[in-house]
N, C-alpha and C positions, 0 to 999 in steps of 0.2 A: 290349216285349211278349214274355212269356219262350212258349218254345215245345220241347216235349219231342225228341229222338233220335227218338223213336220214329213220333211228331207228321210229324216233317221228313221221314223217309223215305214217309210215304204220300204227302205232296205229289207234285201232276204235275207233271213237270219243265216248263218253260215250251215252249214251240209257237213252230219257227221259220216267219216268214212268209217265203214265195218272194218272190224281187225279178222284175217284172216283167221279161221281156227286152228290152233296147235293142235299139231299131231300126235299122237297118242302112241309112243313107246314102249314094245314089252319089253321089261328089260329081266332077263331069266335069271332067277337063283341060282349062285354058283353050285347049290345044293341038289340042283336039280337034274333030274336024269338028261342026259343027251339025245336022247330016242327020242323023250318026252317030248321036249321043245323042238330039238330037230335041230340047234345051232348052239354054241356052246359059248362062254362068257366072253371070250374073245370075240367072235362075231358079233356079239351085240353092242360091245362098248365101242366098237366100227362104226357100226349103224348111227348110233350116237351123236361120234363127231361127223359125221357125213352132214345129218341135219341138222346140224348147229351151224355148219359151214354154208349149208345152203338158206336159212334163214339172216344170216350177215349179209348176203351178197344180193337179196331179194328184193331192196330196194322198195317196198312195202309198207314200212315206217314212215312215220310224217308227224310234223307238228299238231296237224289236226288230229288225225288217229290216234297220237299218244296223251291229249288231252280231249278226249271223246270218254264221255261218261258211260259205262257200260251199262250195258240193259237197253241200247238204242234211242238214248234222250235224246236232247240237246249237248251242244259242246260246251265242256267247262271256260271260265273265262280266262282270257287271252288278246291275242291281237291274229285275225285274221284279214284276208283279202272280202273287201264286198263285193256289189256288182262294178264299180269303177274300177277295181283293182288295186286303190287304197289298202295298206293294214291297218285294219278300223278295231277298235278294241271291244270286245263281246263280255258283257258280266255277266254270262250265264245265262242270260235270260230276256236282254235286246239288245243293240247295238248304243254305242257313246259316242259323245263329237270327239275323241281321244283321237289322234291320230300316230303311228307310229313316225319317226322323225318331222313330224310337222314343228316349224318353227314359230315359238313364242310372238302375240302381235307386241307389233315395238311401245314401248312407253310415251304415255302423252306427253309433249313438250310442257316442262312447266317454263310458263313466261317468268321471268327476270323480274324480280320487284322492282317496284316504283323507288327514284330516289326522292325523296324529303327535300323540299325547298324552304321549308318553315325557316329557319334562318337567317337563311338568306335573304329571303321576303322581307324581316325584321332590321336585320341588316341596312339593307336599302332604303325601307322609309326612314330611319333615324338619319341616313345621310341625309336622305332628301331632306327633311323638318328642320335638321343641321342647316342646307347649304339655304333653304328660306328662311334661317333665323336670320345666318350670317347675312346673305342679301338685305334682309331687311333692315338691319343693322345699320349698313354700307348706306343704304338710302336715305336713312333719317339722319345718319352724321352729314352725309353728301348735302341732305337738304340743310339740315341747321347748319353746317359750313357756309351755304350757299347764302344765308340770312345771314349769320354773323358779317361775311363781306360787304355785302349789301351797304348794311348799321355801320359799318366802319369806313367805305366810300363814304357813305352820306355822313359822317360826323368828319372826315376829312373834309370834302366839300366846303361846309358849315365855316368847318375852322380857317380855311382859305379865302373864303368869301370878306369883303369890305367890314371891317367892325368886327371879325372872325377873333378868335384867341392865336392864330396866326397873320393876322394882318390886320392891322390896327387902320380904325377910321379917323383920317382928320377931321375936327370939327368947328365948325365959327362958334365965338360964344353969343349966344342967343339967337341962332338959328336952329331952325327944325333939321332934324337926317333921321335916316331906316335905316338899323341893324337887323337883319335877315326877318323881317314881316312887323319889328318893334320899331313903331311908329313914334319918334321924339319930339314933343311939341315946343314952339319957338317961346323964345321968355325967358328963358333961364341966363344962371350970368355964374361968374367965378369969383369968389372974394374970399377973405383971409378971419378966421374969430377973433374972441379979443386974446388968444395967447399967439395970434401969429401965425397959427396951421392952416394950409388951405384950404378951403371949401366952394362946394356946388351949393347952388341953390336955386328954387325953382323947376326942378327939372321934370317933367312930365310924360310920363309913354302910355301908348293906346296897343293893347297886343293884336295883334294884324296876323298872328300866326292862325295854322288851324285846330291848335289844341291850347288846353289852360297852360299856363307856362310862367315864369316869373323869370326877373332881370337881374342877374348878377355882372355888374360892368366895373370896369377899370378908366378914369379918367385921369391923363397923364400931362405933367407940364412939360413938352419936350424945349432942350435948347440943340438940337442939331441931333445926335444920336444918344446926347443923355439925358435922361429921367431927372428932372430936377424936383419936382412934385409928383405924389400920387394918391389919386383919392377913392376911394371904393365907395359904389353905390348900390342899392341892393331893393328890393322888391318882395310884397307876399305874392302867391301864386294868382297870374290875374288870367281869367275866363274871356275868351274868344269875345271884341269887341267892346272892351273895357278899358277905361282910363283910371290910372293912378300917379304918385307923384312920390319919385325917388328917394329912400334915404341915404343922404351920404354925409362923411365922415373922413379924414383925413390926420394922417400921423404924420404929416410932413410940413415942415415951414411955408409959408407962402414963396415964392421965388422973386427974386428984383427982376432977374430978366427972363423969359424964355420965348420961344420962334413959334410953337405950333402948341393945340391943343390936340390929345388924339382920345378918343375911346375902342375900346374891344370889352367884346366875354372873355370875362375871368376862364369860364371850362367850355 
């Protein structure tokens, strides 16, 4: 039971009860005359227990009484009743916030400590930086996958196209044709050197492409689906809107007969 400074000091200090005065006992010398006294040892060791019996049964005792300082002070310290009727504890000299059976105030809750996310925190960004490596990763193969098909339609294409290294262009001798932007000028002819092999000559292309680029061609003597001559002809790297004129070279006999002429790119 909490009780203020200020509380305490108006309390009345507790009230000593007087102890009754003990009575005063003659008790007669066995020695002594019977006349004298008038009652004899028996009588008086009577008297005796009488008033011992009547002070047990007097009811006159008390806890304040028995801790009251003699000489009429104050009461020694203890725990008496105040004006509430509390037993409030007295040191002698004022009243304490003591109480008798007052119960202890309860303990402050201690909160729960905090758990630690540091880890986890670390944790997490490493995935995360992880899974934006790996994304980004995924994005740049995805994109140069996406270019390399591209580069590889378009050189299919190429190679499918008339004059292609898969599809051979027929050609007139000494007529002009276009191999994919390579512009071939009219004039040229086929004839044989003097050990017999055959040859190009004359041949002349203007690059129609849109970057520098140079001619490596295959010139074939067909007779129905077989090669009966073949002659390679070849170019330095010619600049956008430029003319030059082929060299070619031939490791094969001249042929007596064949049906077509055809060219293509070698690659």
């Amino acid at each position: 039971m909490g009780i203020t400074h200020k509380q305490l000091h108006a309390l009345t200090p507790p009230t000593r009860v007087p102890l009754p005065p003990k009575p005063i006992v003659a008790v007669p010398s066995p020695t002594r005359d019977r006349a004298e006294t008038g009652f004899d040892a028996d009588t008086a060791r009577a008297c005796l227990r009488s008033k011992s019996s009547e002070r047990a049964t007097s009811g006159k005792d008390s806890t304040m009484s028995d801790t009251s300082s003699p000489g009429g002070g104050p009461p020694g310290p203890g725990y008496y009743p105040d004006q509430s009727g509390v037993m409030r504890w007295w040191d002698g000299t004022q009243w304490t916030d003591r109480t008798q059976g007052a119960a202890s105030p309860p303990a402050a809750a201690v909160p729960p400590p905090k758990k630690s996310h540091t880890l986890r925190n670390v944790l997490l960004a490493l995935v995360a930086v992880f899974v934006l490596i790996i994304g980004g990763c995924f994005a740049v193969v995805g994109i140069t996958a996406n270019e390399v098909n591209e580069a590889i339609e378009t050189h299919q294409a190429e190679d499918a196209a008339p004059g292609g290294p898969d599809n051979p262009l027929t050609i007139v001798e000494g007529e002009s044709f276009d191999v994919s932007g390579f512009q071939y000028a009219p004039g040229w002819s086929v004839t044989q050197d003097s050990l017999g092999y055959a040859q190009v000559e004359g041949l002349k292309v203007t690059n129609g492409r849109s970057d520098t680029d140079g001619a490596i061609v295959e010139i074939k003597f067909m007779n129905g689906s077989e090669v009966m001559a073949l002659v390679d002809c070849t170019t330095e790297q010619i600049p956008v809107g430029q003319t030059t004129t082929l060299n070619c070279f031939g490791g094969d006999k001249y042929p007596a007969s064949y049906d077509r002429i055809t060219i293509n790119d070698t690659f």
